[in-house]
C-alpha positions as CSV (number, residue, x, y, z in Angstrom):
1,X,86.4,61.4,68.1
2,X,86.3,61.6,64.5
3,X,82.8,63.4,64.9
4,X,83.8,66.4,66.6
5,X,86.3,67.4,64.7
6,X,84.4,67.4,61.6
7,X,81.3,69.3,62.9
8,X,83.6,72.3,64.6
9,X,85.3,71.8,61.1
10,X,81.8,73.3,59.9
11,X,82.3,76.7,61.3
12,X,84.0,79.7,60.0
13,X,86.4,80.2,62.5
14,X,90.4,80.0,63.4
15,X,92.0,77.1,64.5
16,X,92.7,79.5,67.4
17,X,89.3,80.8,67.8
18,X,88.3,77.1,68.3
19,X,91.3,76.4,70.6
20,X,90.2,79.3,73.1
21,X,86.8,78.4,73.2
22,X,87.2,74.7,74.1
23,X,90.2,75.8,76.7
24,X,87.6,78.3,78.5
25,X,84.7,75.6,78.0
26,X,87.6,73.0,80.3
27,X,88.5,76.0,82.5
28,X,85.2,76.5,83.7
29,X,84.0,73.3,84.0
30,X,87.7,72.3,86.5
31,X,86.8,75.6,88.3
32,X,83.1,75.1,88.9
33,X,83.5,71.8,90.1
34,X,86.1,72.4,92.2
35,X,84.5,75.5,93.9
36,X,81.0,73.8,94.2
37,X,82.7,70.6,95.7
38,X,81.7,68.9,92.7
39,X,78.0,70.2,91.7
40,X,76.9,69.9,88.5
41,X,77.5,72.0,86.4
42,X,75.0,73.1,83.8
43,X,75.0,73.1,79.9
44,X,73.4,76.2,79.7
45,X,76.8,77.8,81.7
46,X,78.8,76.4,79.3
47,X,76.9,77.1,76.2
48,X,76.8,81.0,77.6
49,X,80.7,81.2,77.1
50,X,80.1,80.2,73.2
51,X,77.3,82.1,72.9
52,X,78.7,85.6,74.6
53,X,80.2,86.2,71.1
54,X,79.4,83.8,68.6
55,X,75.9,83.3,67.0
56,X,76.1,80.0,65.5
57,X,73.5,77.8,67.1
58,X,75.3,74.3,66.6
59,X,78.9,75.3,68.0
60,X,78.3,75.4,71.9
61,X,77.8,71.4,71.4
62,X,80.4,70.9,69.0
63,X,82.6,72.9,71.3
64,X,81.3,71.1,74.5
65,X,82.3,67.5,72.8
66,X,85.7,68.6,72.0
67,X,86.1,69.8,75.8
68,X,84.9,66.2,76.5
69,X,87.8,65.0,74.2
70,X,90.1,66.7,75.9
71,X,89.2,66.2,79.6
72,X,89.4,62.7,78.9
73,X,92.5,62.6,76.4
74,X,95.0,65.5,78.9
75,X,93.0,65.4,82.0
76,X,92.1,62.0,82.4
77,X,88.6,62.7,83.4
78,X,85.2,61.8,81.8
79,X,82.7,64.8,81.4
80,X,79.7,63.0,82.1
81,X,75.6,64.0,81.3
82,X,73.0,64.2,83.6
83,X,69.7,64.6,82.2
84,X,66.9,65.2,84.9
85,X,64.2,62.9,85.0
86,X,61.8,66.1,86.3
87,X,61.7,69.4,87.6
88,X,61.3,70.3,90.9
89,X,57.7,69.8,92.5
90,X,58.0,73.5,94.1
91,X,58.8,74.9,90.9
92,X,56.7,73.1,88.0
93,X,55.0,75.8,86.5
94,X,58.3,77.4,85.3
95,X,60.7,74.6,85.3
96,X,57.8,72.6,82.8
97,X,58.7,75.2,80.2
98,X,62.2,74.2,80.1
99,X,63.6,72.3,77.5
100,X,65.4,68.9,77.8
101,X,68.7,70.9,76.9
102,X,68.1,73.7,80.0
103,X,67.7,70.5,82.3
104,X,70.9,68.5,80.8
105,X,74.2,69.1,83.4
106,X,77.7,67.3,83.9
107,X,79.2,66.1,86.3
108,X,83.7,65.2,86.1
109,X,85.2,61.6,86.8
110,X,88.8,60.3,87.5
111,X,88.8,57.4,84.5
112,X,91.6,55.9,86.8
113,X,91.4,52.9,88.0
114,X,89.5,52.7,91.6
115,X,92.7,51.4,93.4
116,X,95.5,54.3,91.6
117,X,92.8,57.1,92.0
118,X,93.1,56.1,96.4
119,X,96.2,55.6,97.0
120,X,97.3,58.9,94.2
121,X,94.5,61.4,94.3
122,X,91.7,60.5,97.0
123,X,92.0,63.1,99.4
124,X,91.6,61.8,102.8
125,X,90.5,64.8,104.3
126,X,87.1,64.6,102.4
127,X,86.3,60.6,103.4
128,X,83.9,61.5,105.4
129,X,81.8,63.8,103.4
130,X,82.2,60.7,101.0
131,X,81.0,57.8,103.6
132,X,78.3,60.3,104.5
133,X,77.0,60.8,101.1
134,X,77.0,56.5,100.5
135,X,75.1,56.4,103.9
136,X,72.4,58.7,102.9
137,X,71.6,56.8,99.3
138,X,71.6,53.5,101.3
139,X,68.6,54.8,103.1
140,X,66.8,56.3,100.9
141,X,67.6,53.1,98.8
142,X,66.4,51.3,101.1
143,X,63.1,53.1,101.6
144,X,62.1,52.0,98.0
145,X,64.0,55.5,96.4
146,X,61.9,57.9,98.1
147,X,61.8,58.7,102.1
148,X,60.0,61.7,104.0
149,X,61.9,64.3,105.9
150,X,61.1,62.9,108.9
151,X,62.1,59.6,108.5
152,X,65.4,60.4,107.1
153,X,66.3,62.6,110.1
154,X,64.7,59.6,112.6
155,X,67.6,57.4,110.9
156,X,70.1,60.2,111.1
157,X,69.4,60.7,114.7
158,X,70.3,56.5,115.0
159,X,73.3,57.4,113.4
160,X,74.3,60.1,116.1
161,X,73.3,63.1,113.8
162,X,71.3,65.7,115.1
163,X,69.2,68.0,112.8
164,X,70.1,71.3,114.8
165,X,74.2,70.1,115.4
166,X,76.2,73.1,113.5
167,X,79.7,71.7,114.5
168,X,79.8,67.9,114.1
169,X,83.1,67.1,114.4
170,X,83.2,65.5,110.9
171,X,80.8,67.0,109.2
172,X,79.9,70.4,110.7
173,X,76.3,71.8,110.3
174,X,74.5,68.5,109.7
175,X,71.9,70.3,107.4
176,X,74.1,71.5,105.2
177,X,75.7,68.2,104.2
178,X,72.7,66.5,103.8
179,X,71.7,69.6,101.9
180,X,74.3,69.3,99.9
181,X,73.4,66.2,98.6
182,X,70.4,67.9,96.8
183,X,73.1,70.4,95.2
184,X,75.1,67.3,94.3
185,X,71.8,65.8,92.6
186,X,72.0,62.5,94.6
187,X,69.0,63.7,96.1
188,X,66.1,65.6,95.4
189,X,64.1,67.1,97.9
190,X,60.1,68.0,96.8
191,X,57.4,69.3,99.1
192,X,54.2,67.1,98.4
193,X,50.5,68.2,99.9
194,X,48.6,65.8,101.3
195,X,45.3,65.5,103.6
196,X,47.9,65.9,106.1
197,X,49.9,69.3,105.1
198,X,52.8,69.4,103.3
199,X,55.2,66.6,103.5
200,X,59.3,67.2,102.6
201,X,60.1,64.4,100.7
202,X,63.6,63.6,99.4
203,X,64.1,61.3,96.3
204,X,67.0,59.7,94.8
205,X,68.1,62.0,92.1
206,X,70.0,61.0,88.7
207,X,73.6,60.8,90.3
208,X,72.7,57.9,92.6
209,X,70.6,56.5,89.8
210,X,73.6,56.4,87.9
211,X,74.4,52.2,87.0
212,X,77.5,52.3,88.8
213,X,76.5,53.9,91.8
214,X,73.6,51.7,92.1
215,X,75.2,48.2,91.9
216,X,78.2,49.5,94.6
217,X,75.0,50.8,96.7
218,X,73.5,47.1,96.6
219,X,76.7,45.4,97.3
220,X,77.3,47.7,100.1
221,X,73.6,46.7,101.7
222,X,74.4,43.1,100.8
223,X,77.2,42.5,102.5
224,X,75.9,44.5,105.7
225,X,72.8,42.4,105.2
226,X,75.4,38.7,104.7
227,X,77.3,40.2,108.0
228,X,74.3,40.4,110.2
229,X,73.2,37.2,108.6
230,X,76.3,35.5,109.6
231,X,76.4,37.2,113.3
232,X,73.1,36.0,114.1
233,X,74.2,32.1,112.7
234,X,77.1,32.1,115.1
235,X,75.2,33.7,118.1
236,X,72.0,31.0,117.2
């Protein structure tokens, strides 16, 4: 905490200079998320608001880790980094050039406790977009990380979801929730040539490679994989 404080210390600015920049920093990054149902949002967004009238190359980060501070100290939430492990296949050429800081985003987390956040802020209405989303990394988990187009859609269609089905009665246009999953960055979604053609493939991305979401993704499979085990004891 300590840190922060010193290096915005560094600058020639007011206490109250500082003070609006962090609060517009917080104020985009609750509105974005919100808006974009909780997309990433990028560094280079929030290093823009700095930037549009200071000059200082180190502040946007000095100004982005006292946001952090304060989403976790007022807010309660933990302003988290994603770094991408690679561009885009369909766009390599440009996205190559980037640097690691034009790839970084964040994503926001409750730091409550699993069982307060429920019963006080989970909102119910969205549990399906949420059991969708854990359905979807299971398979591609599954798959070894990486499944084609096709295959993901031939376990959708087990599953009662149709590719062309714009008014599921939970989820509504089918494509666009499993598309949003690639906006969300738990999936990426690359076309590959082959001897074939081209092949859409989809790829777990760094939010479902995230530690946490990984180990409740594996003791999700294994106690689907222990129930089956135990169904097939008792029918034996």
């Amino acid at each position: 905490m300590s840190t922060t404080v010193e290096d915005l210390s560094q600058f020639d600015l007011s206490d109250e200079e500082k003070d609006r920049l962090v609060a517009e920093v917080i104020r985009y990054i609750l509105f974005k998320t919100h808006q974009s149902s909780g997309c990433p949002v990028k560094r280079e967004e929030l290093t823009q608001i700095v930037t549009k009238n200071y000059r200082q190359r180190a502040l946007p980060a000095a100004v982005i880790d006292k946001a952090k501070e304060k989403l976790a100290s007022i807010f309660g939430y933990d302003l988290k980094e994603l770094q991408r492990t690679r561009p885009p296949a369909k766009n390599q050429t440009r996205s190559s050039q980037l640097s690691a800081a034009d790839m970084r985003s964040y994503i926001v987390i409750s730091q409550l406790p699993s069982n307060v956040y429920q019963k006080h802020v989970e909102d119910i209405s969205t549990a399906h977009l949420t059991g969708f989303t854990f359905v979807i990394i299971s398979v591609v988990h599954l798959a070894g990380g990486k499944i084609s187009e096709e295959n993901l859609w031939h376990h959708m269609r087990r599953m009662g979801l149709q590719e062309a089905d714009e008014n599921h009665p939970a989820l509504g246009n089918v494509k666009v929730s499993l598309e949003a999953l690639v906006q969300q960055r738990y999936l990426q979604k690359d076309k590959v040539s082959g001897p074939e053609g081209t092949t859409v493939m989809y790829e777990l991305a760094e939010r479902a490679l995230d530690g946490e979401v990984s180990q409740k993704i594996k003791e999700y499979i294994s106690q689907i994989v222990n129930r089956d085990l135990g169904t097939v004891e008792v029918d034996d």
